[in-house]
C-alpha positions as CSV (number, residue, x, y, z in Angstrom):
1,X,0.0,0.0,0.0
2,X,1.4,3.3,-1.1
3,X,-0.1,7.0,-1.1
4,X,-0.4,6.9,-5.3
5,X,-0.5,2.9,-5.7
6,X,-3.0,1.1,-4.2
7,X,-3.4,3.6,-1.0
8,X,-6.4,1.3,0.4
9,X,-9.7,1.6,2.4
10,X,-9.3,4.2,5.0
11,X,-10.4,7.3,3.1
12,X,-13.5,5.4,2.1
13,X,-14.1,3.9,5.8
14,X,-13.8,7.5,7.4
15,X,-16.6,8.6,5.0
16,X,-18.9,5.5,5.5
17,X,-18.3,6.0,9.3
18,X,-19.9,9.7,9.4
19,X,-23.1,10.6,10.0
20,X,-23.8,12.2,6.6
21,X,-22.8,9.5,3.8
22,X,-24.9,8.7,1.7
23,X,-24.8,5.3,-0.1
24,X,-23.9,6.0,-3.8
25,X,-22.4,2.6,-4.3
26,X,-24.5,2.4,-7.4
27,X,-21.6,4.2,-9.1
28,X,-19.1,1.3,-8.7
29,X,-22.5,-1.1,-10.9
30,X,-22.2,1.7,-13.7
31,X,-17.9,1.8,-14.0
32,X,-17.9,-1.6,-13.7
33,X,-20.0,-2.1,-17.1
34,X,-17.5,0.8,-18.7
35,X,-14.4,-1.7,-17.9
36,X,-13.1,-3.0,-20.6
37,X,-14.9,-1.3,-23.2
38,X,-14.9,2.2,-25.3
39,X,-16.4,3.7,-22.8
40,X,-13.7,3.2,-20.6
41,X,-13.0,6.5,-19.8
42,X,-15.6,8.3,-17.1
43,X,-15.3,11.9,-16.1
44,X,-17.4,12.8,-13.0
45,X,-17.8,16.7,-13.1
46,X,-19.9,17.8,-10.6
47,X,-20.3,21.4,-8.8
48,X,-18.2,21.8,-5.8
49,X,-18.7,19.6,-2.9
50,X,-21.1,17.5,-4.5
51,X,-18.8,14.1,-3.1
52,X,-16.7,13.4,-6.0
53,X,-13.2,13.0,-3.8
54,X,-15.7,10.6,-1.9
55,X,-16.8,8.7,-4.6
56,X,-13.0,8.3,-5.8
57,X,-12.3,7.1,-2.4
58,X,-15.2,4.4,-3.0
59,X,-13.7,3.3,-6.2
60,X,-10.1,3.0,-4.8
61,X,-11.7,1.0,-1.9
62,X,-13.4,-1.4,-4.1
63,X,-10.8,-2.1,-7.0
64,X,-7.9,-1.4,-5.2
65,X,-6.1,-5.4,-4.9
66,X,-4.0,-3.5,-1.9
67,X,-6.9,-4.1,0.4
68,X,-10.4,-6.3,1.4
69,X,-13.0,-3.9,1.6
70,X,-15.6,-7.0,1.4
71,X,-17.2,-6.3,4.9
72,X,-16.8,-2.1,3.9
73,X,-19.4,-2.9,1.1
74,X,-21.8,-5.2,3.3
75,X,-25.2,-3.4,3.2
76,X,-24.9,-1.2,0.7
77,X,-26.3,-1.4,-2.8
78,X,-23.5,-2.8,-4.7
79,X,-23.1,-5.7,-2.2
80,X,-26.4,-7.1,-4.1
81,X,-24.9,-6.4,-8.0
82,X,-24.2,-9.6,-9.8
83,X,-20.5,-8.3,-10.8
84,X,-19.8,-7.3,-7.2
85,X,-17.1,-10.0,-6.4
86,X,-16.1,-10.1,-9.8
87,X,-14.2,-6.9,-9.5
88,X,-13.7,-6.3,-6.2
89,X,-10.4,-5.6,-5.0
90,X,-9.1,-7.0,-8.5
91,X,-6.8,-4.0,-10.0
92,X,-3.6,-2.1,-9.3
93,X,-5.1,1.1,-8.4
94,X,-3.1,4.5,-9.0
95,X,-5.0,7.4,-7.5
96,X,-3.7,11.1,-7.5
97,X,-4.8,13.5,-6.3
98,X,-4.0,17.0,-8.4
99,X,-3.8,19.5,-5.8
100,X,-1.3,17.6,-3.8
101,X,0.9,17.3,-6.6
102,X,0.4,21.2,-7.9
103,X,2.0,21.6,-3.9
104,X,4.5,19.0,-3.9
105,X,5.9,20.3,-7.1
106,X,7.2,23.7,-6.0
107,X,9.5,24.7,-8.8
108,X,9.3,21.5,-10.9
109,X,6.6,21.3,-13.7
110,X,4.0,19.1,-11.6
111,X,3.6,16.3,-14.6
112,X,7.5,15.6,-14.2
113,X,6.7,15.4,-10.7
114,X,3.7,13.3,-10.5
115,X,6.1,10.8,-12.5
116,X,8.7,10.9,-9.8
117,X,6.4,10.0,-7.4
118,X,4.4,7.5,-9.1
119,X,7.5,5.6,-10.4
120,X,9.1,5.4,-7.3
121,X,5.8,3.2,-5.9
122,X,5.8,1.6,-8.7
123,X,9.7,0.4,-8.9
124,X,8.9,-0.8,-5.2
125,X,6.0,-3.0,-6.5
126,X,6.9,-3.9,-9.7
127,X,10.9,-3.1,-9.6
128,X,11.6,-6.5,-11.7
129,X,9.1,-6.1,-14.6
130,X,11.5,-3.0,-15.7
131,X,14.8,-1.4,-15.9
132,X,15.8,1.4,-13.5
133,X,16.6,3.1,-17.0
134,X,12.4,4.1,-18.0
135,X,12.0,7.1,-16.4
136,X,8.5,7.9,-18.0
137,X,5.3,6.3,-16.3
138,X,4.1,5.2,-20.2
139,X,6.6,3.3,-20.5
140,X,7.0,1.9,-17.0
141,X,3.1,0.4,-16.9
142,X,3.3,-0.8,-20.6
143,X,6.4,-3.1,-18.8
144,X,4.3,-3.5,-16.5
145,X,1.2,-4.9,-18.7
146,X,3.4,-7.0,-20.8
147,X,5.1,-9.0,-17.8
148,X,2.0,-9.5,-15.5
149,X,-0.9,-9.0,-17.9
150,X,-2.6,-6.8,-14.7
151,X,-4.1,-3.5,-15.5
152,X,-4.4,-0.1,-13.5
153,X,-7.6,1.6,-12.7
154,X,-6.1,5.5,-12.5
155,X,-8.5,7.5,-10.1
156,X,-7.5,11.3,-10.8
157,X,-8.7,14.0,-8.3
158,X,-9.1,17.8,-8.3
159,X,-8.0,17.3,-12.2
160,X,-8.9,21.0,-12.8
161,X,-6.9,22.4,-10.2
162,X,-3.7,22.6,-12.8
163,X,-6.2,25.0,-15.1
164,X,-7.5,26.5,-12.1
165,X,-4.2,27.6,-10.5
């Protein structure tokens, strides 16, 4: 478990565990008929505070393979889908969250530094499926793919903030 790679459950438990959450599990029934196909791709864009950091937290809870969130899903409405085990903590998940990285950046361009960061997880993890010479995610997760056959589920956060700021 890493802060980019596979980061876990907790985010998604803390929100579960407040009064105010609202079950909106039928979001994971919906990506999980986009996987795999065309419409692979999903932007939520919502007003602000409408729960979409939230809902990314859901998804990293329930693809992420770094975790078992199968008792974090009891009760709610994607516990009764038919594809819920199916894709439940099945995917390398690489979450990032924009803002953080527009901070962390300081004086280098954040894209160079968002592949720092991710790389570095990712050497940890996956170290023998490529050379300490790729220095450009692309590269580093089609290595990845090739060797292992496992695919990544990127979760991308507060995407705007880079046009905002």
């Amino acid at each position: 478990m890493g802060i980019y790679l596979n980061p876990g459950n907790k985010g998604f438990h803390k929100a579960v565990c407040s009064e105010i959450y609202v079950d909106k599990t039928g979001l994971i029934a919906f990506t999980n008929r986009c996987l795999d196909t065309e419409e692979g791709y999903i932007c939520v864009s919502r007003p602000r505070r409408f729960g979409k950091s939230m809902a990314l937290k859901m998804l990293v809870a329930y693809y992420s393979c770094g975790c078992d969130s199968r008792e974090l899903f009891a009760g709610f409405k994607i516990a009764q889908d038919k594809d819920f085990d199916r894709h439940l903590n099945q995917y390398d998940v690489i979450y990032l969250n924009m803002q953080q990285f527009l901070i962390r950046a300081k004086t280098k361009e954040v894209t160079e530094y968002l592949e720092q960061a991710v790389l570095e997880e990712l050497t940890e993890a996956y170290g023998d499926c490529f050379s300490d010479r790729i220095t450009d995610l692309a590269t580093a997760l089609e290595k990845i793919f090739v060797k292992t056959g496992k695919q990544f589920v990127f979760l991308i956060d507060e995407w705007d903030c880079v046009m905002r700021e």
